[in-house]
FIVEX-698284 format. One record per residue (C-alpha): x, y, z. Coordinates in pm, 1 decimal. Layout:
N
<site><u>X</u><v>Y</v><w>Z</w></site>
...
***
This chain:
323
<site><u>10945.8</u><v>2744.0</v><w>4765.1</w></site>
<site><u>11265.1</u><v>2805.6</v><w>4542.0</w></site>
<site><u>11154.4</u><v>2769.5</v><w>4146.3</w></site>
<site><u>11233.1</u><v>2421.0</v><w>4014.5</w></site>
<site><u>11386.7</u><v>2531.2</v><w>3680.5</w></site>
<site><u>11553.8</u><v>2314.2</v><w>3370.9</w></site>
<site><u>11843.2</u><v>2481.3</v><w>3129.1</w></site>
<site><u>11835.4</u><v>2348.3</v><w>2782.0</w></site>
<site><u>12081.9</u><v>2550.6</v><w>2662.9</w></site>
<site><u>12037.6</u><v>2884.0</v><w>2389.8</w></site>
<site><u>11929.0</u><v>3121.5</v><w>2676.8</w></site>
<site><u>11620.9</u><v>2892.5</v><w>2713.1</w></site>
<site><u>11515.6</u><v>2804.5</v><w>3097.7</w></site>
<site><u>11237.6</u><v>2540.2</v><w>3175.9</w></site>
<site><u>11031.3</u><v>2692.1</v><w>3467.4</w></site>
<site><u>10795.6</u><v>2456.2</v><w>3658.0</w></site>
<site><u>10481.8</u><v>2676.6</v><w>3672.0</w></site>
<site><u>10384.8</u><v>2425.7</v><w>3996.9</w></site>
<site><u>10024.3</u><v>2360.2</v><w>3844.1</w></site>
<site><u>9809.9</u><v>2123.9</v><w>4050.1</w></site>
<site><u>10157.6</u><v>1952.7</v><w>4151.8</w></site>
<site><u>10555.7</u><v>1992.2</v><w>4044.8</w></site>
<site><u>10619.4</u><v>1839.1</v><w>3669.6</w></site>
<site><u>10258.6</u><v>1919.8</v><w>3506.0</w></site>
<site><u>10274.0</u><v>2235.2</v><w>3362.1</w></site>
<site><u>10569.9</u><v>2464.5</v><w>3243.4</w></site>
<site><u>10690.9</u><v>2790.5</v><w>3128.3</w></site>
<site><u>10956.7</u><v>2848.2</v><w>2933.8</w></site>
<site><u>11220.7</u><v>3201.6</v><w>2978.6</w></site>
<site><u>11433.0</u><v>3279.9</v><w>2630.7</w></site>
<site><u>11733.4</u><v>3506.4</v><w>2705.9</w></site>
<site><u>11930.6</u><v>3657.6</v><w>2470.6</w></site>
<site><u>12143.7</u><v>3948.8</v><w>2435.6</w></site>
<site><u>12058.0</u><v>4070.5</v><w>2796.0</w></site>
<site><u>11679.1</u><v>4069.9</v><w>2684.9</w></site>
<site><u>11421.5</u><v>3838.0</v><w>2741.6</w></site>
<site><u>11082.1</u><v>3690.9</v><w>2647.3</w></site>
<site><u>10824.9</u><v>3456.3</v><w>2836.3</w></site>
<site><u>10662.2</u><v>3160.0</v><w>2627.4</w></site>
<site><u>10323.5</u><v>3085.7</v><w>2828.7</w></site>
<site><u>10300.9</u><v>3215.8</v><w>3186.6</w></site>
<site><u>10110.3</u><v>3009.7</v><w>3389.3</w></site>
<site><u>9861.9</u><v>3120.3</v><w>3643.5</w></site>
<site><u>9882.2</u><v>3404.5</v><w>3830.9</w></site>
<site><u>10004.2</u><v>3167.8</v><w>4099.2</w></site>
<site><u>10319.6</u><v>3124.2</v><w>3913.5</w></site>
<site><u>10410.9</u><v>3484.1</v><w>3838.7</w></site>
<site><u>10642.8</u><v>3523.4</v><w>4157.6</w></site>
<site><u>10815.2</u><v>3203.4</v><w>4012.2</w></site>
<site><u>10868.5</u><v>3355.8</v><w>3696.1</w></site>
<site><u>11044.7</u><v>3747.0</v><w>3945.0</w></site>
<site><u>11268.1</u><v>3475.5</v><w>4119.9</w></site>
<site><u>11391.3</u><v>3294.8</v><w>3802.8</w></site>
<site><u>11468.4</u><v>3647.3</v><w>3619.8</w></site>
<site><u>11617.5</u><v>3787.2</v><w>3972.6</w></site>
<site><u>11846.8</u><v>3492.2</v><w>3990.4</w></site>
<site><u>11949.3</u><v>3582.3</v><w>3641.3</w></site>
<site><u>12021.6</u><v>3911.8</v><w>3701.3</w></site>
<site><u>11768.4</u><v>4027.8</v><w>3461.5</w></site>
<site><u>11632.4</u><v>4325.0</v><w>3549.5</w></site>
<site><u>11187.5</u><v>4328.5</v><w>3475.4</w></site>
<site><u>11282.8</u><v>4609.4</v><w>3216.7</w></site>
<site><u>11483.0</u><v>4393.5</v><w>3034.8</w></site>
<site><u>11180.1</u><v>4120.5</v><w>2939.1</w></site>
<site><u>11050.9</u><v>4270.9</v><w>2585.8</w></site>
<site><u>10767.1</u><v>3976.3</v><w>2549.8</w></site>
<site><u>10537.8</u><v>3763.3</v><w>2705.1</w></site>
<site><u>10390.6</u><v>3522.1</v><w>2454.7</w></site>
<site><u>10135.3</u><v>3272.8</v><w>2531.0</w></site>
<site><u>10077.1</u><v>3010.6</v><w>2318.3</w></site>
<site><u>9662.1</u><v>3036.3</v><w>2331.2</w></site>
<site><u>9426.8</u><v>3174.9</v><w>2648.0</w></site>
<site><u>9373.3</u><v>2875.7</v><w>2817.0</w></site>
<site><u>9414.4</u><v>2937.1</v><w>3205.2</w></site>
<site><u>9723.7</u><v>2693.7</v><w>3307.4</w></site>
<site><u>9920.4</u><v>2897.1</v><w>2999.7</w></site>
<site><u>9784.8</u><v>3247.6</v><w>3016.7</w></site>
<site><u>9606.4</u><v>3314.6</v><w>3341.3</w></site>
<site><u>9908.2</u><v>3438.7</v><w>3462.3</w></site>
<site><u>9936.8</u><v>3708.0</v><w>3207.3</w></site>
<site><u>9776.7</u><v>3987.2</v><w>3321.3</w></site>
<site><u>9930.8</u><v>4017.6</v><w>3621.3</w></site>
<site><u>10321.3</u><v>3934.8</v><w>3507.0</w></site>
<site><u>10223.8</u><v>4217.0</v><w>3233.6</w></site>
<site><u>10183.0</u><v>4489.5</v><w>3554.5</w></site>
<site><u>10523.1</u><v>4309.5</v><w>3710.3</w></site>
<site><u>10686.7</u><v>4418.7</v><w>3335.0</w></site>
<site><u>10696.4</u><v>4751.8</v><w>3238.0</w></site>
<site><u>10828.3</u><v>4736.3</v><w>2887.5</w></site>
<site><u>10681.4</u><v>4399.8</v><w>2805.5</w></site>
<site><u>10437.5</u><v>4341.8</v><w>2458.3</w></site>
<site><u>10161.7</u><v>4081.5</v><w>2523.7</w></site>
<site><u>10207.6</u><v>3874.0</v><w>2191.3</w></site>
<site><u>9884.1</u><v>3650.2</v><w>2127.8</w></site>
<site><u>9735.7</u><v>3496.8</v><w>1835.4</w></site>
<site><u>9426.9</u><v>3681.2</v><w>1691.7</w></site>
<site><u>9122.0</u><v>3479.4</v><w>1790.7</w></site>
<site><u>9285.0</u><v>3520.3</v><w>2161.8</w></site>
<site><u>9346.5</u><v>3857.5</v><w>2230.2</w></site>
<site><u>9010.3</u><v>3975.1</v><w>2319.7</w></site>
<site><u>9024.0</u><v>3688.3</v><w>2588.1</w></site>
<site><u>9277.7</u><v>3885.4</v><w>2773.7</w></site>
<site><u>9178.2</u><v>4214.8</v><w>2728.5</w></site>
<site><u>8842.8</u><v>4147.0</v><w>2853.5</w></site>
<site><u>8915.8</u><v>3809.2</v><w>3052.3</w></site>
<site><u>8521.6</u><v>3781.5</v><w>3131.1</w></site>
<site><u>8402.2</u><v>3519.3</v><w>2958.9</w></site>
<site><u>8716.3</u><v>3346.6</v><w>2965.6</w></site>
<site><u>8693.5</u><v>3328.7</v><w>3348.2</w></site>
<site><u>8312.4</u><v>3264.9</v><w>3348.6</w></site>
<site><u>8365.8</u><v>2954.6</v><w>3100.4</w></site>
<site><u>8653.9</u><v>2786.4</v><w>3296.1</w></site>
<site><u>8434.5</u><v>2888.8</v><w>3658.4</w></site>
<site><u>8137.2</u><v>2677.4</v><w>3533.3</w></site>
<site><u>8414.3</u><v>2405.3</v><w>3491.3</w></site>
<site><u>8593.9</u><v>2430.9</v><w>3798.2</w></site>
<site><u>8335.1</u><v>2580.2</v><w>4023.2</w></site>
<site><u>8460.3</u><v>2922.0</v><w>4214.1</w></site>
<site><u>8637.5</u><v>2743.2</v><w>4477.3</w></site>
<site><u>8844.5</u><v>2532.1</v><w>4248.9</w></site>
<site><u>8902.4</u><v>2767.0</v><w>4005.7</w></site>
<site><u>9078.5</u><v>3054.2</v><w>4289.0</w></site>
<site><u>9298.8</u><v>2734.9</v><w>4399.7</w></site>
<site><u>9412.8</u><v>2621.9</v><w>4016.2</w></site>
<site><u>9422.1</u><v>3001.5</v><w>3876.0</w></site>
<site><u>9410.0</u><v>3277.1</v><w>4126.6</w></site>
<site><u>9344.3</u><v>3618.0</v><w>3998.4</w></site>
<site><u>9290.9</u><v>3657.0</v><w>3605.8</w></site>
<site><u>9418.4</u><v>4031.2</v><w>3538.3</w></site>
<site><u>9329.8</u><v>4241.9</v><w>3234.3</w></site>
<site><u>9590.4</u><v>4307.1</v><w>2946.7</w></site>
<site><u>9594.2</u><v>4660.5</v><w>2866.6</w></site>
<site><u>9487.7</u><v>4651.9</v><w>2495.1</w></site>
<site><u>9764.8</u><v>4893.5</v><w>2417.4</w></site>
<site><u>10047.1</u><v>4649.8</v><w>2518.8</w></site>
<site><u>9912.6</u><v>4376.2</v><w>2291.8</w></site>
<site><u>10035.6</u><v>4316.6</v><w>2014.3</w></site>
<site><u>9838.6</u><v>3980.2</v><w>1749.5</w></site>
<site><u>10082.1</u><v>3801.0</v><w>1554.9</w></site>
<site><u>9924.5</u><v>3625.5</v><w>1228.8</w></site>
<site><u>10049.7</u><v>3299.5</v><w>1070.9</w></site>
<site><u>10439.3</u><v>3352.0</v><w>979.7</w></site>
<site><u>10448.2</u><v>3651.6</v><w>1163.3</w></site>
<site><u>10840.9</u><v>3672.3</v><w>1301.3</w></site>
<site><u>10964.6</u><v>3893.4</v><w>1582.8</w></site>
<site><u>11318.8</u><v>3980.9</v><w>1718.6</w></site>
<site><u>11434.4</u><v>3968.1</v><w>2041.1</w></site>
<site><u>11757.1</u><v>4115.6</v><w>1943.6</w></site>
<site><u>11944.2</u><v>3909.9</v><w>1746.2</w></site>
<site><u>11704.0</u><v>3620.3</v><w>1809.1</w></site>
<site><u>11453.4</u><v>3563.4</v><w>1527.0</w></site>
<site><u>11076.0</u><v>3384.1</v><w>1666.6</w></site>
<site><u>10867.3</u><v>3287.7</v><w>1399.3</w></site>
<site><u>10488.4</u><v>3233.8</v><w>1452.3</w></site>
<site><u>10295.2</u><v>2954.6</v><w>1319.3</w></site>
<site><u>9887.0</u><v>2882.7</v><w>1342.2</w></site>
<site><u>9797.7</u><v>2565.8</v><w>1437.6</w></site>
<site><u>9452.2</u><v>2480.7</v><w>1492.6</w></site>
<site><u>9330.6</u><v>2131.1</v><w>1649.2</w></site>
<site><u>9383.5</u><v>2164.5</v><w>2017.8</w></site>
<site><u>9211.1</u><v>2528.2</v><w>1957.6</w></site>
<site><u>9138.3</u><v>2810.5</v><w>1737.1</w></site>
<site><u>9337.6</u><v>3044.9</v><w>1946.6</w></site>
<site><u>9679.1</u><v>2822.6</v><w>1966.0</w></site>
<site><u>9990.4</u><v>2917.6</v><w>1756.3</w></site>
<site><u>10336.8</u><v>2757.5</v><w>1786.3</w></site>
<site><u>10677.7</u><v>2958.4</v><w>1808.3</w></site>
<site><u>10981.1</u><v>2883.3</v><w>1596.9</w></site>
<site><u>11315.4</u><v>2947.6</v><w>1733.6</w></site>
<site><u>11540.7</u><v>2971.6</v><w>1505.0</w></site>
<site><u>11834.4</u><v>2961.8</v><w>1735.4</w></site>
<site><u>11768.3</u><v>2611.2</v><w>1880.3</w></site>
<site><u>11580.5</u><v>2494.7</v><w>1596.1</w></site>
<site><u>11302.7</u><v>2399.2</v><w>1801.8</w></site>
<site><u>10930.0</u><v>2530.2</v><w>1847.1</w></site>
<site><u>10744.8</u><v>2625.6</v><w>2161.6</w></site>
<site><u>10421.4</u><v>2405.1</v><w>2089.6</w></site>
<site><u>10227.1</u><v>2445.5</v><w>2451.9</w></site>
<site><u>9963.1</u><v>2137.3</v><w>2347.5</w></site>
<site><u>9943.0</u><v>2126.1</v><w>1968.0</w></site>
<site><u>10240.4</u><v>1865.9</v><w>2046.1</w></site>
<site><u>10074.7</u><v>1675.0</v><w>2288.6</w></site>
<site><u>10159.8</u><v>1624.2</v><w>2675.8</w></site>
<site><u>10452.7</u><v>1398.9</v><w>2755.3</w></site>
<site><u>10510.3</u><v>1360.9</v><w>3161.8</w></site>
<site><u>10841.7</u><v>1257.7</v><w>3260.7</w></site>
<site><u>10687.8</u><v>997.9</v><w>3517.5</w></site>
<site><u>10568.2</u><v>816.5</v><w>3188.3</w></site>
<site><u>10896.7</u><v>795.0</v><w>3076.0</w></site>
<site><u>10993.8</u><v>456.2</v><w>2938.6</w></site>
<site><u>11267.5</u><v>241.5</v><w>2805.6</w></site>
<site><u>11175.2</u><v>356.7</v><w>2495.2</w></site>
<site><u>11216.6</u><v>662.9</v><w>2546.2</w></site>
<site><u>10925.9</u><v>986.1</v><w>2607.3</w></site>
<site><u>10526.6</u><v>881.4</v><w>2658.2</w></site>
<site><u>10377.6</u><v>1101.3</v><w>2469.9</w></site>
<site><u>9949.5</u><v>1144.2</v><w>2423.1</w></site>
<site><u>9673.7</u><v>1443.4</v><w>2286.5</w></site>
<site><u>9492.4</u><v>1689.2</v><w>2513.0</w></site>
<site><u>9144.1</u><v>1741.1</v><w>2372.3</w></site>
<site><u>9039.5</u><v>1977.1</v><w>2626.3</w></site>
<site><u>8727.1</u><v>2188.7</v><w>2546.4</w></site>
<site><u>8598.7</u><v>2289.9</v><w>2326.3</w></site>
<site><u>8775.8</u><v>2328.5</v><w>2013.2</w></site>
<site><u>8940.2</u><v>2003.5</v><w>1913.0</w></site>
<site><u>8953.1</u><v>1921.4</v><w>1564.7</w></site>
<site><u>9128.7</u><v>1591.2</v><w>1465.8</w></site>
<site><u>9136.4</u><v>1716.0</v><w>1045.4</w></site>
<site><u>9275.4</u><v>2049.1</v><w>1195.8</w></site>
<site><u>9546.2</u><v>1920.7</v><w>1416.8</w></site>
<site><u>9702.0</u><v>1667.2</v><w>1177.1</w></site>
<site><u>9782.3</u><v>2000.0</v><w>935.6</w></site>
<site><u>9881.6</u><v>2187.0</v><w>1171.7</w></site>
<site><u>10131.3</u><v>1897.0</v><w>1299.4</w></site>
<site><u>10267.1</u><v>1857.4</v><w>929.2</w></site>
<site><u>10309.5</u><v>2213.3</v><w>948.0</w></site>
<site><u>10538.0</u><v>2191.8</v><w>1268.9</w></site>
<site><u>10753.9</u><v>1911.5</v><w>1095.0</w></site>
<site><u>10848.0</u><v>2099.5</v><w>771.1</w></site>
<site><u>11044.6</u><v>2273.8</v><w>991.0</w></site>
<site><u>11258.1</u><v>1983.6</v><w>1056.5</w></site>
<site><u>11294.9</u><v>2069.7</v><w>1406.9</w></site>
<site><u>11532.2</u><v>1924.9</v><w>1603.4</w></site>
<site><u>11394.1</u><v>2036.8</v><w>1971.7</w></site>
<site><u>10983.3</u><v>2042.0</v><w>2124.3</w></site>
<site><u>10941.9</u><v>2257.4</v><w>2411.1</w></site>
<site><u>10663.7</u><v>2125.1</v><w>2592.0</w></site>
<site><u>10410.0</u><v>2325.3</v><w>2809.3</w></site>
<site><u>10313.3</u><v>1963.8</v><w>2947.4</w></site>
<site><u>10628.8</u><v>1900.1</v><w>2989.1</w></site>
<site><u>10940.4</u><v>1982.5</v><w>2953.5</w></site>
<site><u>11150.0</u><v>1947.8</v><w>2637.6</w></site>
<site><u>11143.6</u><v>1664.3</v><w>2399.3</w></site>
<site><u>11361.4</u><v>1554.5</v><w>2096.5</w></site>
<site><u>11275.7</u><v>1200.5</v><w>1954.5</w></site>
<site><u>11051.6</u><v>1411.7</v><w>1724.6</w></site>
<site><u>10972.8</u><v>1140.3</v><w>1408.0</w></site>
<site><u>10874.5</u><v>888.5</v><w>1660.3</w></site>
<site><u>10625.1</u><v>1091.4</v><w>1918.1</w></site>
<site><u>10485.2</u><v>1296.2</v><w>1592.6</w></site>
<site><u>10340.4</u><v>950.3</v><w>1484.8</w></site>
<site><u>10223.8</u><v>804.2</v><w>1762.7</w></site>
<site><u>10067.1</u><v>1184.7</v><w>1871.2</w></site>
<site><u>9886.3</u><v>1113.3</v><w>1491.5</w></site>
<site><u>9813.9</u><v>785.8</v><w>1600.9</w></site>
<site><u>9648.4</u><v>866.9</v><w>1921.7</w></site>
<site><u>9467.1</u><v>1151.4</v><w>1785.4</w></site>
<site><u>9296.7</u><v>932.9</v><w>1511.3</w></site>
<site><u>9211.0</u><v>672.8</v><w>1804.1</w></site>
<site><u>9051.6</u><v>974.6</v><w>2006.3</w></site>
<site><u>8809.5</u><v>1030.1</v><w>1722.2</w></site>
<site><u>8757.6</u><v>672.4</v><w>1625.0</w></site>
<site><u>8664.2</u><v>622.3</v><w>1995.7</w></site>
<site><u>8427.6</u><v>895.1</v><w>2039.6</w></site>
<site><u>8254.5</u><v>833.2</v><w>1720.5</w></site>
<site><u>8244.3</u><v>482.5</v><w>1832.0</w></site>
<site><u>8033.8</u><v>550.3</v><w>2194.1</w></site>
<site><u>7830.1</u><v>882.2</v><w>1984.1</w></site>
<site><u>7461.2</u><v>748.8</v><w>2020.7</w></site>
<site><u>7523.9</u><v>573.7</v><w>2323.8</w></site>
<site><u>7358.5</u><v>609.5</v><w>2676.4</w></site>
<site><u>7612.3</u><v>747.3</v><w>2912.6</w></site>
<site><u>7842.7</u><v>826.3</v><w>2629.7</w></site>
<site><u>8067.4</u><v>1047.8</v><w>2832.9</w></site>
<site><u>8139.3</u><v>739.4</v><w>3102.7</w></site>
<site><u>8175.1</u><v>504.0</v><w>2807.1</w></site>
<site><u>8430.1</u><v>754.9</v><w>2648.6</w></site>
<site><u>8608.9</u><v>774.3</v><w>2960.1</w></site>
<site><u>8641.7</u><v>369.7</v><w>2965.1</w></site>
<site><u>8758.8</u><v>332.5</v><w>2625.3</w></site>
<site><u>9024.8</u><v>591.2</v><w>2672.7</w></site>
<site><u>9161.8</u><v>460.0</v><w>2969.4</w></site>
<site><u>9136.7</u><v>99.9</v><w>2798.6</w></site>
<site><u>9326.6</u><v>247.7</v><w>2563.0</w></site>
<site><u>9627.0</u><v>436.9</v><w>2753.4</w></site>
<site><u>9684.8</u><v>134.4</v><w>2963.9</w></site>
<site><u>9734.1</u><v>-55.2</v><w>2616.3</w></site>
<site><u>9948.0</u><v>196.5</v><w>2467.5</w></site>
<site><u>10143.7</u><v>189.2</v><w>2805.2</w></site>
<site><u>10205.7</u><v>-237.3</v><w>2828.2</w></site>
<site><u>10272.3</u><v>-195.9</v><w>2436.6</w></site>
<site><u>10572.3</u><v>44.7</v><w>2535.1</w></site>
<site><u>10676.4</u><v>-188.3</v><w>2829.1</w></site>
<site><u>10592.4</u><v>87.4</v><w>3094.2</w></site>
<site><u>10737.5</u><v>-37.4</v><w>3422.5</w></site>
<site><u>10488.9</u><v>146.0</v><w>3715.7</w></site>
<site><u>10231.7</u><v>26.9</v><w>3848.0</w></site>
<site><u>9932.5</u><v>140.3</v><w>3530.4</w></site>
<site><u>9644.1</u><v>157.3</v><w>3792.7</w></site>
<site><u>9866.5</u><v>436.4</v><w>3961.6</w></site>
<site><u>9978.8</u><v>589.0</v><w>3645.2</w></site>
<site><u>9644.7</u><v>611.9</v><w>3543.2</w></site>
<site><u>9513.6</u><v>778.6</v><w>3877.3</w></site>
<site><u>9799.6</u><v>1036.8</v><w>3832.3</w></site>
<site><u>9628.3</u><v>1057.9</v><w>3477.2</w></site>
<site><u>9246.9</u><v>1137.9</v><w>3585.5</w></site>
<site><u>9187.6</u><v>1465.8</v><w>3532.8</w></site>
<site><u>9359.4</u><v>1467.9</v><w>3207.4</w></site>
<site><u>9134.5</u><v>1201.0</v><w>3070.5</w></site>
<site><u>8853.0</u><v>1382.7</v><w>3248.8</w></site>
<site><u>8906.8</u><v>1651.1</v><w>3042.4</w></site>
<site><u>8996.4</u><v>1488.5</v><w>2725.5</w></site>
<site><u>8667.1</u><v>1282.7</v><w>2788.5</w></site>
<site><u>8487.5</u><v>1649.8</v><w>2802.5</w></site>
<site><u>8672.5</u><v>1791.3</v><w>2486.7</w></site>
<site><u>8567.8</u><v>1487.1</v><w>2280.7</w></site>
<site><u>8204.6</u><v>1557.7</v><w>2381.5</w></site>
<site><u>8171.6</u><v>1888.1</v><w>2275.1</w></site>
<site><u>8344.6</u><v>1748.1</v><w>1975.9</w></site>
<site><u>8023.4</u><v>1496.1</v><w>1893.8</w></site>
<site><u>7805.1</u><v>1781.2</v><w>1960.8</w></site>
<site><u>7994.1</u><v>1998.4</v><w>1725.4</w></site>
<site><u>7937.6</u><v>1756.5</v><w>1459.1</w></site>
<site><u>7595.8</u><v>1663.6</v><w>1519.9</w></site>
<site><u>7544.2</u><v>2005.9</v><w>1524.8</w></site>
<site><u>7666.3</u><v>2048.5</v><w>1164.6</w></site>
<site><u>7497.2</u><v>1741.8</v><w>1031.4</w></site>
<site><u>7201.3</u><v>1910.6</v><w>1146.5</w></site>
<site><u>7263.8</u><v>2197.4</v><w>956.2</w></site>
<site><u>7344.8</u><v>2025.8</v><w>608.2</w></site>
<site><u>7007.1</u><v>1838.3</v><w>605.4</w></site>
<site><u>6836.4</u><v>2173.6</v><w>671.4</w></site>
<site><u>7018.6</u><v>2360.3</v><w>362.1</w></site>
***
């Protein structure tokens, strides 16, 4: 299969990364000067995308400087350590709290494993590789980087997870935001424009977190969001509030169902309840029963996140009256 790729313009390419099915999941190529950097990777199932897209370019492997994911979950780095062997003169750029992840990619597979089971996981992720530690290289909050004349600013933004950072292009005045920006499919597309909504994956989602790390993003003024999930998107003022609205209804609803028998199934409901509302509110056209089967695993999972969430914060409640 030929990669399905999108040009924005700047030297930046849009490469579908062909997770679970064409339009979920994307990687993003930044050319400039005759060098080159990858934002997020994939899975190792995507790498040979990623060969085709820089052989169609005529960019030679030698010529790719970075590869930069945005934080160590699997459908945005597992492809990393093996497009790192495919790169000779490429630095592994990774926010702090990640890097051990893919230098020793152990636990990392072991955790997503007991998630997937072993089958599963093989089919979503393929091989996870080891980084060599030499080639990586942790950027802190504000750290910038050149790729030639190109200046890529790094920003730390908590609230999807711990590991996640942003990346400010100056160029196209955009950031890279893999899911501290939400998800926004283009099948939920509307008249008014981009659908967008929060992925609270486990196990790190912090709703306090996430709404500084989004005012962060927007003092930026940026004028471009290049989506892991997917694709670019531009109506910025509008999808940054409803993302804040959503991820404040997220919360509410799994404070709401905390102390509740079958809390994760009642979660699950209210969410779905929820999306379907936020869909007829935007006068979303499709059938919402399908839409919302094309949205299962993602609620799945945000169902999951939210869960760990609760226990996070019973947890610490716990704590305080034991001080």
């Amino acid at each position: 299969m030929d990669p399905v790729i999108y040009d924005y313009g700047w030297g930046i390419t849009c490469i579908d990364t062909m997770y679970v099915q064409p339009g979920r999941a994307a990687c993003y190529l930044i050319v400039q000067d005759n060098r080159a950097a990858f934002i997020d990777t994939g899975t190792a199932h995507t790498v040979p995308y990623l060969l085709e897209v820089l052989k169609s370019k005529r960019i030679p492997p030698e010529a790719v400087e970075f590869v930069i994911p945005t934080h160590v979950h699997l459908d945005h780095a597992g492809g990393a350590g093996v497009l790192m062997e495919k790169l000779p003169n490429a630095t592994l750029v990774i926010h702090p709290n990640g890097a051990r992840h893919l230098i020793d990619p152990t636990k990392l597979v072991m955790g997503a494993t007991e998630v997937y089971g072993a089958e599963n996981f093989m089919r979503h992720f393929g091989e996870i590789r080891a980084v060599n530690k030499q080639r990586v290289f942790t950027a802190e909050d504000q750290t910038t980087i050149k790729l030639a004349s190109r200046t890529l600013t790094f920003i730390d933004t908590p609230g999807h997870a711990r590991h996640h950072f942003c990346v400010y292009d100056e160029t196209s005045k955009g950031f890279f935001t893999g899911d501290t920006f939400g998800l926004s499919y283009k099948e939920l597309d509307n008249k008014n424009g981009a659908f967008i909504m929060p992925t609270t994956t486990p196990v790190q989602f912090d709703p306090d977190a996430w709404q500084s790390s989004l005012d962060r993003l927007l003092e930026f003024c940026p004028q471009n969001m290049y989506l892991t999930h997917f694709g670019r998107v531009t109506e910025i003022s509008r999808l940054a509030k409803e993302l804040r609205q959503d991820i404040n209804r997220y919360a509410e609803i799994a404070k709401l169902h905390a102390r509740e028998d079958g809390r994760g199934s009642k979660i699950l409901a209210s969410l779905t309840e929820y999306l379907h509302q936020r869909l007829k509110d935007c006068d979303f056209t499709q059938d919402i029963d399908v839409t919302t089967e094309f949205l299962r695993d993602d609620l799945n999972l945000n169902t999951a996140g939210l869960e760990v969430w609760l226990d996070r914060l019973d947890k610490q409640s716990r704590q305080k009256v034991n001080e």
